[in-house]
N, C-alpha and C positions, 0 to 999 in steps of 0.2 A: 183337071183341077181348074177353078175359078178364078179368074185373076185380079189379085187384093185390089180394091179400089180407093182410091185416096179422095178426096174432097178436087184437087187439079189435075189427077193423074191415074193409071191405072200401072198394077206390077202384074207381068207373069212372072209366075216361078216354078212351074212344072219341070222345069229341067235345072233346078237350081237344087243341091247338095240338101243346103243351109235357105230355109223358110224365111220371111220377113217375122218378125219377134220383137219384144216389145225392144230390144238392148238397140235394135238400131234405127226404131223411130224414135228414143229417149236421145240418142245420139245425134239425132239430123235436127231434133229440135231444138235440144241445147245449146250446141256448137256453137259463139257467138261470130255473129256478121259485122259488130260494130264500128269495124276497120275499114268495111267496104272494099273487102278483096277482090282482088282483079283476077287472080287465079285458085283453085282449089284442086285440091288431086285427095282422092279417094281409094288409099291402100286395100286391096282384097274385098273388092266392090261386093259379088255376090251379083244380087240380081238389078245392083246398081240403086236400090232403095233409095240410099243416103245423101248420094250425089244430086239426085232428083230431089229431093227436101231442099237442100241447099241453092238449087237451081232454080225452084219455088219462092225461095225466103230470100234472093239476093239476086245483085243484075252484074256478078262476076262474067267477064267475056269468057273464063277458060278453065272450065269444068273435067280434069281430066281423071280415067280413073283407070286401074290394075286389077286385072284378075286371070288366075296361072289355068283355072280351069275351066276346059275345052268348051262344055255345055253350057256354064252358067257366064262362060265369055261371051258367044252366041247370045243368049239370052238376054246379058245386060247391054248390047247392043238392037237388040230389039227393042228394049224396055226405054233407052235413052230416044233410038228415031221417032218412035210410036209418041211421044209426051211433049208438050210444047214449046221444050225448050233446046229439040234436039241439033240446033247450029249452035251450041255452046259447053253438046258433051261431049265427050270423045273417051272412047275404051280401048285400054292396052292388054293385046294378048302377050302377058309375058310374067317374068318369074320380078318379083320387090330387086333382087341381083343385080338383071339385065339392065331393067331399066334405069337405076341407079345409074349404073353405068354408062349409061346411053345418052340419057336426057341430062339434058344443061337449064333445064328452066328450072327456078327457084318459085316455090309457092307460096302464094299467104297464107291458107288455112291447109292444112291436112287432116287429114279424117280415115280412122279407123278403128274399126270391131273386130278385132283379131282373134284369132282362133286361141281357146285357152283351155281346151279340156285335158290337162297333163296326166289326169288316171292313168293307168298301166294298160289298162283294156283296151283293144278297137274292135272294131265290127267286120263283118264282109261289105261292104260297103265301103270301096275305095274313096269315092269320090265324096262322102260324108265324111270319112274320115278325114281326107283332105283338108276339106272346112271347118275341121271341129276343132283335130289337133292342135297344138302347141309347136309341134317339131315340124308342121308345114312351115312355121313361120314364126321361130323362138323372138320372143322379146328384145333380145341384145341386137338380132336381126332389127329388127322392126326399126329403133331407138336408133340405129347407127343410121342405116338409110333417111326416118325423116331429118335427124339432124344435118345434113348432106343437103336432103331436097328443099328445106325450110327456109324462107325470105329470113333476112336479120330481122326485121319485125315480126314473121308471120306467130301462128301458133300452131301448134298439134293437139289434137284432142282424141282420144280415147275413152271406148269404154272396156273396164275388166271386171275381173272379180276382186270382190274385196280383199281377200284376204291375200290378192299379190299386190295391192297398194304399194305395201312399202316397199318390196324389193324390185316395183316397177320403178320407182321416184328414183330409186337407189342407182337402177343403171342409167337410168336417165339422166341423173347427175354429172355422169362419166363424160354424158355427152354438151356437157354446157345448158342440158335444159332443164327447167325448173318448175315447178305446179303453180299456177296463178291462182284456178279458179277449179274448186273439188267439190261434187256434187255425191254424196251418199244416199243409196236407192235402198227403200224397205220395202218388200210386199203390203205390209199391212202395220198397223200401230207395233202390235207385238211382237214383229217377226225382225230378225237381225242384218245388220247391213247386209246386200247381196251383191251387191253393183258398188263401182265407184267412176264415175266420167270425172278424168282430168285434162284439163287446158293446159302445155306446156309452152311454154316460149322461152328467148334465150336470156332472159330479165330475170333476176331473183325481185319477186315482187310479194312474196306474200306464203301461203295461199288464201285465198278466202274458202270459207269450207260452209256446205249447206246441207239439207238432208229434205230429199225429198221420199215421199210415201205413196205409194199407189192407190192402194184402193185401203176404205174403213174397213165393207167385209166384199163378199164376193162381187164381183161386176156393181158394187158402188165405191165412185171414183173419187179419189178427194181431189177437191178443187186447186188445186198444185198442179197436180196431175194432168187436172182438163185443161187448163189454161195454156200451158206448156207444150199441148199436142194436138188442140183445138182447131188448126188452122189447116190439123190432115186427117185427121178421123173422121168419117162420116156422120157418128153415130155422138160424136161432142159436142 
């Protein structure tokens, strides 16, 4: 397999579960820098995509990130040396649990694309199941660890699916954090929310709520779209 080229960077991901897609270059794009963090930690990295966006987009000294599984740890550890910013990534072989536990650093931004396919079904495919699941890495899960690892100022941002918006807000709440800034994703004019990236921090501020649209029809972008991912797409 080829390995995805960015405009600054190149990913492999032949040993990764979980492909690069659009959910986590909408994610690396978004994410706001405007605080000028010092640190960032990237929940259930993958092939480390996200972290490299961010690592692209800002001059944070301490780009860390987590991932439980064996090959696409490997991996995102190649994918961080190999890219020009690798004295400011670093990847943890270990389970969201441990490291909680372990590390004492507080982050400005966190970032994560969590696993959310909660159907009934899995595959023979452990290691996609892994990354796919929900029950790798439940929500409550999730929520309770950034609220722990997150700076008093920092934010946490996430992408899910729509239709667990509310009952994501909801435990998040449990946790002191609150949606600032909610961004709803359509495929196309006609088609219905799919996606929602939320910003949380520990501020009841808001939220501010947008909606962005992919494409008019097939591989033509609307201009939202381009401008938003412009700066790692080759072909924008």
């Amino acid at each position: 397999m080829k390995p995805f080229t960015f405009k600054q960077f190149e990913v492999q991901q032949d040993r990764c579960a979980m492909k690069i897609g659009t959910d986590a270059v909408l994610l690396g794009a978004w994410t706001s820098l405007e605080s000028r963090p010092f640190s960032i930690l990237d929940i259930g990295a993958g092939t480390g995509v996200i972290a490299l966006m961010l690592a692209q987009r800002s001059n944070a000294e301490l780009i860390d990130a987590i991932e439980i599984d064996d090959e696409a740890y490997e991996q995102c550890v190649d994918n961080f040396e190999n890219s020009p910013w690798g004295d400011r990534l670093f990847c943890y072989h270990a389970s969201l649990e441990e490291f909680t536990e372990e590390i004492e650093d507080e982050y400005d931004v966190i970032i994560s694309n969590p696993p959310f396919y909660s159907e009934d079904y899995k595959t023979d495919n452990n290691q996609r199941d892994l990354a796919r699941f929900a029950d790798a890495l439940p929500f409550e899960h999730l929520i309770d660890s950034a609220s722990i690892l997150l700076s008093e100022a920092g934010v946490f941002n996430v992408i899910i699916p729509f239709k667990e918006e509310d009952y994501f807000i909801q435990l998040a709440a449990k946790k002191h954090l609150y949606p600032n800034k909610i961004l709803h994703v359509k495929g196309n004019p006609s088609s219905e929310i799919k996606r929602s990236l939320i910003a949380f921090s520990f501020s009841e501020l808001g939220p501010e709520i947008n909606e962005l649209i992919i494409e008019t029809e097939r591989h033509q972008y609307t201009e939202d779209y381009i401008n938003l991912t412009k700066d790692f797409y080759l072909k924008m």
